[in-house]
C-alpha positions in Angstrom: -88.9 22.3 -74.4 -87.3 25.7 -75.4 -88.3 29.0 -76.1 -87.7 31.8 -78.1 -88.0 35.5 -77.3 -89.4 37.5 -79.7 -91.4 41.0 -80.1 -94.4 39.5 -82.1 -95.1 36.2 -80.3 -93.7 33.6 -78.2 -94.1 29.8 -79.8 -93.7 26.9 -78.3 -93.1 23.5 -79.9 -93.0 19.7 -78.4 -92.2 16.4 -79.9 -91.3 13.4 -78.8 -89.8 10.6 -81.7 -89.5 10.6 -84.7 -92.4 9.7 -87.5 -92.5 8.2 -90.6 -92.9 10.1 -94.0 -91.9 13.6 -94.8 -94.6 15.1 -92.7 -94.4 14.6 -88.2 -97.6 14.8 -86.4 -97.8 15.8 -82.4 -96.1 19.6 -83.6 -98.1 22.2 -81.9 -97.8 26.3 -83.3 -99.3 28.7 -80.6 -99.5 32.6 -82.5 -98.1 33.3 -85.8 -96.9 30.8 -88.2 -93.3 31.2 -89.7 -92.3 33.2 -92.7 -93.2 31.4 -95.3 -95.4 28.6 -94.3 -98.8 27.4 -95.2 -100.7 26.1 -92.3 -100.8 22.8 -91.0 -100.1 21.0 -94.4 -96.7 22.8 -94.0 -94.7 19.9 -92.8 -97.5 17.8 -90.8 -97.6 20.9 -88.1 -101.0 21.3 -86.2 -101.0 25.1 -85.6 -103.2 26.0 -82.1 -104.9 29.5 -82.5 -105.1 29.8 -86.2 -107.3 31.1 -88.1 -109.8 28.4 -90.5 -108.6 27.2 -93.1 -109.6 29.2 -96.5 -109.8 32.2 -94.4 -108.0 35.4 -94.8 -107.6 38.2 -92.5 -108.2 41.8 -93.6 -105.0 42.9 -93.4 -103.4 39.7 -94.7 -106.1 39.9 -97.8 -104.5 43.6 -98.5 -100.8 42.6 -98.1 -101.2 40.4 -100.8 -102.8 42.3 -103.4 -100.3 45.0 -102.8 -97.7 42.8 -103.4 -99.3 41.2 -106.5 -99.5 44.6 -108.1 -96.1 45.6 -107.0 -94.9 42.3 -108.8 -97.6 42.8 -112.1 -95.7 46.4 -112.6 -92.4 45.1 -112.2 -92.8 42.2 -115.0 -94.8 45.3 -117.2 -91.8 47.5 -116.9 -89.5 44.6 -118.0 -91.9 43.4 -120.8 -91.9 46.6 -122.1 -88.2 47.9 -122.5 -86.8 44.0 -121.7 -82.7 45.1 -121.8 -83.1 48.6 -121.2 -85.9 48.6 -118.5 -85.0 49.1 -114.8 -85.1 46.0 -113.4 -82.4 44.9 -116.2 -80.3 48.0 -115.9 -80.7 48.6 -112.3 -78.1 46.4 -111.4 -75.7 47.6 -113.2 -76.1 51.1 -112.4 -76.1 50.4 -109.0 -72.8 48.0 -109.5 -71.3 51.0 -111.2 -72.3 53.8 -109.0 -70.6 51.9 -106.6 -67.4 50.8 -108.1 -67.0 54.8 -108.9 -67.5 55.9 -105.2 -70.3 58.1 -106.4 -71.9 57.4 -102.9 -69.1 58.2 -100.7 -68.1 61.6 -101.9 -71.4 63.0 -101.5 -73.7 63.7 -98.0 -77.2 64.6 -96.7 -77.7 68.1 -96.5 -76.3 70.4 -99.6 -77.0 69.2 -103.3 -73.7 68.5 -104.8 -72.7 69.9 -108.3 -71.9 67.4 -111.1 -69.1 68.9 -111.7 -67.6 68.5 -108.7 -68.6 64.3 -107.9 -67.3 64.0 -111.5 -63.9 65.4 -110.4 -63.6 63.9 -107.1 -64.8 60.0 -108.9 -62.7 61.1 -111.8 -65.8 60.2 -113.6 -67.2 61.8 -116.9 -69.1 64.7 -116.4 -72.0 64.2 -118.4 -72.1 60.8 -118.6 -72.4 60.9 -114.6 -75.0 62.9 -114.3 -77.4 61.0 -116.6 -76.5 57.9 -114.3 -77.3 60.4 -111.1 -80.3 61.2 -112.7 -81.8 57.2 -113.1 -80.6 56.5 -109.9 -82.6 59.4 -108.3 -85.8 58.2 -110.5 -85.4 55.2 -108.1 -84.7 56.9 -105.0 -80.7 56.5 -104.0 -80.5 60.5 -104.7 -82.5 63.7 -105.0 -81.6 66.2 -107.3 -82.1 70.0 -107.6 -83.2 72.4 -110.1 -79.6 73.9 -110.5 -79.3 70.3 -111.4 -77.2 69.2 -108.3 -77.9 66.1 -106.4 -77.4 64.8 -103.0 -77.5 62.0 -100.9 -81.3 60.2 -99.8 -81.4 57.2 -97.0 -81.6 54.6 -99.5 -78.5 55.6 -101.6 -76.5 55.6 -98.4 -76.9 51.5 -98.4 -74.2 52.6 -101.8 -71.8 53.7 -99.2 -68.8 51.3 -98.1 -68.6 52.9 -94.7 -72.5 52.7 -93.6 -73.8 50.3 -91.1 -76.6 49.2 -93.8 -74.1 48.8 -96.9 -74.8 46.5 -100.1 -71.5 47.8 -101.7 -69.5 44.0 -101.3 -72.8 42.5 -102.5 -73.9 45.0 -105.5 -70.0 44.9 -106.7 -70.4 40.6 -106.7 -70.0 40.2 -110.5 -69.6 36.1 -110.1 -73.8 35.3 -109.9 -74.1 37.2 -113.1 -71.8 35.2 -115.0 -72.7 32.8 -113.9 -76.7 33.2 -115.0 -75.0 34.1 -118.6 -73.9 30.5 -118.2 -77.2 29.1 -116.3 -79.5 27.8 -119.2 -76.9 24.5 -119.5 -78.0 24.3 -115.5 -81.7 23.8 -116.7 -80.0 20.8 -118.7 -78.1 19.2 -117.0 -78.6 20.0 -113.0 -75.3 21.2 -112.6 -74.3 24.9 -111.6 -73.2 27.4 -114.0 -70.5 28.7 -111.7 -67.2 29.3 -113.9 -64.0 28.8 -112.3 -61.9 30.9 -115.0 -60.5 27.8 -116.6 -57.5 27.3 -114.1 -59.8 23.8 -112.7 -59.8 25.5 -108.8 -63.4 23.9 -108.6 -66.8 24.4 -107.9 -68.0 27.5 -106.3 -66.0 27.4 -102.8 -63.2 25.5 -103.9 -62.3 28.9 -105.7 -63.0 30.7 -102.7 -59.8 28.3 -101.1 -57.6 29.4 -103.9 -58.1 32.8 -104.9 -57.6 35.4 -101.4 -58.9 38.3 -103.3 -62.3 36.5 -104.3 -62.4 34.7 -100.5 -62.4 38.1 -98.9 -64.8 39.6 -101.6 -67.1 36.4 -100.4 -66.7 37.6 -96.9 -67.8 41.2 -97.3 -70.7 39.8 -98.8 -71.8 37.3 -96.2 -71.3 39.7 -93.6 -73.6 42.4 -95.3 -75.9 39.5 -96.0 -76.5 38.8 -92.0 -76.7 42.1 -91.3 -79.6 42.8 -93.1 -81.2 39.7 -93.2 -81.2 38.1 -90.1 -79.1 39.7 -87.5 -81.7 39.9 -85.5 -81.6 36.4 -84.5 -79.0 37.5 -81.8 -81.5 39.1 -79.6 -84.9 36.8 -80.6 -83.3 33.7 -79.9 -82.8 32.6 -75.9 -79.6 31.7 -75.0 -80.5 31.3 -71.7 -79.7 27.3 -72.4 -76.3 28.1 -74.2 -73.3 27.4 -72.9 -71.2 26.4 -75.3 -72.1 27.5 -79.5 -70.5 26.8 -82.4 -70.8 28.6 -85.4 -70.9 26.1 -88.7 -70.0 27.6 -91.7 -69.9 30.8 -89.6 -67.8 32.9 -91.8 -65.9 35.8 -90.4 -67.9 35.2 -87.1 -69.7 38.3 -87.8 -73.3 36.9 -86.3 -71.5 34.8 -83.6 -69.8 38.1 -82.2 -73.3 39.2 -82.2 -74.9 36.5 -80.5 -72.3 36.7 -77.4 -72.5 40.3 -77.1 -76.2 39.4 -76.2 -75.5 36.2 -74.1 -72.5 36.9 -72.2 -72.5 33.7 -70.1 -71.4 31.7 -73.5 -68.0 31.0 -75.2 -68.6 30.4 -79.0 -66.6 28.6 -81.5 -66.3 29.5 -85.1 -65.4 26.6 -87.7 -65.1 27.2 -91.1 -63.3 26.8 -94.1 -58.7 26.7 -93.5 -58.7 30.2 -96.3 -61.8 31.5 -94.1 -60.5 30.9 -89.9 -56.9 32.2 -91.7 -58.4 35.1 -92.7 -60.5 35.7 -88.9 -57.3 34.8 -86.8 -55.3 37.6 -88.9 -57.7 39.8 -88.1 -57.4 38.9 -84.3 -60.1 36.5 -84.4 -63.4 37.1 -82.8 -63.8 38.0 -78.6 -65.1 35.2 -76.7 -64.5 32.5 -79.4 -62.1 29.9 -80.6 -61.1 29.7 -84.1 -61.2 25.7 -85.6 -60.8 24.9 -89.3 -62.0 21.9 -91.1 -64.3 20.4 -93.3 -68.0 20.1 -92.2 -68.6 17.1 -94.5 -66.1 15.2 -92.7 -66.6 16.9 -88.7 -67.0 19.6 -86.7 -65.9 20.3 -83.5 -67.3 18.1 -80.5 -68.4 19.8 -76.8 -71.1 22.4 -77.9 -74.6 22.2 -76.8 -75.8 24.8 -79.5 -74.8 24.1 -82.9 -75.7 27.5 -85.8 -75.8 26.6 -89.5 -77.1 29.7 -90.8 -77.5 30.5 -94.5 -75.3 27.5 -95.0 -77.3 24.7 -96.2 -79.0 26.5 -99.2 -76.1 25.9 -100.8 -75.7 22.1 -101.3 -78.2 19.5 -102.1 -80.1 17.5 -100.2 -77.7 14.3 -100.2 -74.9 17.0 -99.2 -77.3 19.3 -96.3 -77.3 15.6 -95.0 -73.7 15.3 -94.4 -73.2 18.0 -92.9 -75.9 17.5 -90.8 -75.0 14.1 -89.5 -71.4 16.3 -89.0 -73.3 18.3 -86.2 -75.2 15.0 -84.7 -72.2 13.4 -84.0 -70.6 16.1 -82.4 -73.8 17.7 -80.6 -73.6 17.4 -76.8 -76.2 15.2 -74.8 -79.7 17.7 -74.3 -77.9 20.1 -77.2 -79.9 21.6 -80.0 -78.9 22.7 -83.5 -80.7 26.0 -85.3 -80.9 26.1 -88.6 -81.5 29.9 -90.2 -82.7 29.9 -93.7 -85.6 31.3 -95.8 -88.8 29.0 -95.8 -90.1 28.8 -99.3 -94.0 28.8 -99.6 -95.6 25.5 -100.4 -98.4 26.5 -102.0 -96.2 28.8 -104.4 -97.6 32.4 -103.2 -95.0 35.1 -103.7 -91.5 35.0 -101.3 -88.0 36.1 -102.1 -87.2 32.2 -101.3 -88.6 31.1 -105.1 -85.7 33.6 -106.4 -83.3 32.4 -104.3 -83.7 29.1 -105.2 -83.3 29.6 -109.0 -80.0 31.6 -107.7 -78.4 29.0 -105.5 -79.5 26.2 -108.3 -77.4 28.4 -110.7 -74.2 29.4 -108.3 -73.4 26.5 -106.4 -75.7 23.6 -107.2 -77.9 24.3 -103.6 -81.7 25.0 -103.3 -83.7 27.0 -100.7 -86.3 24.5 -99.0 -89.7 24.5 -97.7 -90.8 23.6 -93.9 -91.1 20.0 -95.3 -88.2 19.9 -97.0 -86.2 20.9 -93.4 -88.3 18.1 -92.2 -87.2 15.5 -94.7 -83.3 16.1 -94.5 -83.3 16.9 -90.2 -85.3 13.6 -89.6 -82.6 11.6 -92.3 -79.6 13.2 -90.3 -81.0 12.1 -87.0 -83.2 15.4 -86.0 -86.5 14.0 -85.3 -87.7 16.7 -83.4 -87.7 20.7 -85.0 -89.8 23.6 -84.4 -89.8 26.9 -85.8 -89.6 30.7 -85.1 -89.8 33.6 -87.4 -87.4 36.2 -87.1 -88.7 39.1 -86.7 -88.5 42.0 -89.5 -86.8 39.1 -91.9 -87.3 37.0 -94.5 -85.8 34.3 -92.5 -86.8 31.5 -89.9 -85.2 29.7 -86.8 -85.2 26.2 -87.4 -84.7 24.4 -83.8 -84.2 20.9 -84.1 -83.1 18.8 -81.8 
C-alpha cells in the first residue's frame, strides 16, 4: 500500500488481483475523488466518504454554472464574428506578438510608447499598436491614455525568459496545420499530421529527422510540465523510490524536479536517440543516467518506479499497450509505475480532457482516456492493481498502478 502526500487530502487505495471486465471492484477512495471522475461508476471504484449519489455540494453546484456560462459566452462570441471573433484570432495574435518579441522589450512599471516597441521589434508602428490594443482587451497589457502600454502578469507568460512562459508552445504552428488537414481524420481515423512531403513519418518520426522541429518539441514539452503538472514532484512520496526511470521523459525537465525533492534516488531518463543526444549535449541531467531506445521494443531494467507522464495520450490503445508491457517486463519485483495524464469525465461534464482528445486524435493519432479507459489498457499490460491521486492545482492525475 502506498501513499501520496498531498495539500488537499491523503487517499489510500488497496487491491489485491486482478478482475474481469473493464471495471475492478475491492478499490476504496477516502476524501476527494480525482480530476475528472464521476463517482463509483468511474472505473468500478467504491469511493468511502462521498457524498450520495445525485447530490451536489453548494460550492460544487456554483463551480459549475460558472463554468457553463463562461463556456455559453465563449461559443456566443465565436458564433457571432466566427473568423474574426477572439477565440479565432486570439491565437494568432498571441503567436504573433510572440514571434515579434513584443513581450520582451517591454516591463512592469512605466507604460511604453508605441513608437518606441515598434522600433526596438522593428515592427510597424500602427499596425502594432492596434494588435497592443486587442491583446490588452484580453488582459496581456494595459494601456494609457497617452496611448502607451505596459506589461500586466498575464502577458508576461509572452515572455521567453519568464519562469511561466507559453512562448515554445504559442509559436507551435504544426497542430494548426494539421487541424486545416483534420476533417480527412474524421474519415478515416488517421491523424492529419503533415510531414512536408519528404516521407520522414508520422508525427515523432519527424521529430528524429528534423533538429530544428525536435528542439521546438522540447521547449514545448518542458513548458507543458511546468504548468501542468509539475507539482507532481513534491505531492507524490518518494519515500519508496530508489531507483526511477523517466519513460518518454523528454529533456528530463520533471525528473530533475522530482530528485531535487527526493534526494535519496538516482533517476534514469530514456527517450527517443534525437531526444537523450540532445540532453547529454546539454550535460545531461544531475543525478540521472541518460539511455536511448525505443519504448515499444524496451526500456531499461532495475527501477522500482517507472513515470510515463503525458506520454500515453499520444498513441492508441493497442500501442499504450506496448509500451506498457515495455515497463512490466522491466519493472523491479514490489516496483510501481505512475501514469500522469488528464482524466476525461465519463459522464461528459465540461474538462479541458474532451479538447485534448479531439487534438491528440488530430496530431498524432492518440486519445486522452477516462478512469476506465486506464483501467482497461493497465489490466491488459499486466497492471491489475491502480489507484489514483489528483494533483493538486492541475488538470492532471497520478495514476499508480502496480
Amino acid at each position: 500500500m502506498n501513499t501520496y502526500k498531498t495539500a488537499e487530502s491523503t487517499e489510500t487505495i488497496e487491491r489485491a488481483g486482478a478482475a474481469a471486465g473493464p471495471a475492478p471492484v475491492g478499490d476504496q477512495v477516502t476524501g476527494s475523488l480525482a480530476a475528472g471522475s464521476t463517482g463509483p461508476a468511474a472505473a468500478g471504484i467504491t469511493t468511502v466518504g462521498a457524498p450520495a449519489a445525485g447530490t451536489l455540494s453548494a460550492g460544487t453546484l456554483a463551480a459549475e454554472t460558472a463554468t457553463a456560462e463562461t463556456t455559453a459566452r465563449i461559443v456566443a462570441d465565436y458564433l457571432t464574428l466566427v473568423d474574426d471573433s477572439m477565440v479565432a484570432v486570439l491565437p494568432h495574435a498571441l503567436r504573433i506578438a510572440v514571434e515579434l518579441g513584443v513581450a520582451d522589450v517591454m516591463d512592469f512599471l512605466a507604460p511604453q510608447p508605441v513608437a518606441t516597441t515598434a522600433e526596438l521589434t522593428g515592427t510597424h508602428s500602427d499596425s502594432l499598436a492596434r494588435l497592443l490594443s486587442a491583446l490588452a482587451a484580453a488582459g496581456f497589457f494595459a494601456g494609457d491614455p497617452a496611448g502607451g502600454f505596459r506589461l500586466t502578469a498575464l502577458g508576461s507568460r509572452l515572455r521567453r525568459d519568464d519562469p511561466e512562459s507559453l512562448s515554445a508552445s504559442l509559436v507551435n504552428a504544426e497542430s494548426q496545420h494539421a487541424w486545416l488537414r483534420a476533417t480527412d481524420t474524421f474519415r478515416t481515423g488517421a491523424a492529419a499530421f503533415d510531414d512536408g512531403g519528404d516521407d520522414s513519418g508520422d508525427f515523432f518520426g519527424v521529430k528524429n529527422t528534423r533538429h530544428g522541429e525536435n528542439l521546438a518539441f522540447l521547449r514545448r514539452m518542458r513548458e507543458r510540465t511546468g504548468r501542468l503538472y509539475r507539482q507532481a514532484a513534491r505531492a507524490v512520496d518518494w519515500t519508496p523510490s530508489g531507483v526511477i526511470l523517466d519513460i518518454g521523459g523528454a529533456d528530463g525537465f520533471l525528473l530533475g524536479e522530482i530528485l531535487a525533492a527526493a534526494p535519496h534516488a538516482s533517476g534514469i531518463l530514456f527517450d527517443r536517440p534525437s531526444v537523450i543526444d540532445e540532453v547529454n549535449s546539454r550535460g545531461g541531467v544531475p543525478g540521472c543516467r541518460t539511455v536511448a531506445g525505443d519504448f515499444f521494443e524496451s526500456v531499461p531494467d532495475g527501477a522500482d518506479t517507472h513515470l510515463l507522464c503525458s506520454v500515453l495520450h499520444d498513441w492508441t490503445d493497442a500501442q499504450a499497450v506496448d509500451i506498457l508491457r515495455s515497463s512490466r517486463r522491466a519493472l523491479a519485483p514490489g516496483g510501481r509505475l505512475l501514469v500522469i495524464e488528464m482524466l476525461v469525465p465519463e459522464d461528459g461534464s465540461p474538462h479541458l480532457g474532451h479538447w485534448s482528445d479531439l487534438g491528440m486524435m488530430v496530431l498524432t493519432g492518440g486519445r486522452e482516456r477516462s478512469r476506465s479507459g486506464f483501467a482497461r489498457i493497465l489490466r491488459a499490460a499486466g497492471y491489475p492493481a491502480h489507484r489514483v491521486q489528483p494533483i493538486p492545482g492541475s488538470p492532471f492525475s497520478v495514476i499508480e498502478a502496480r
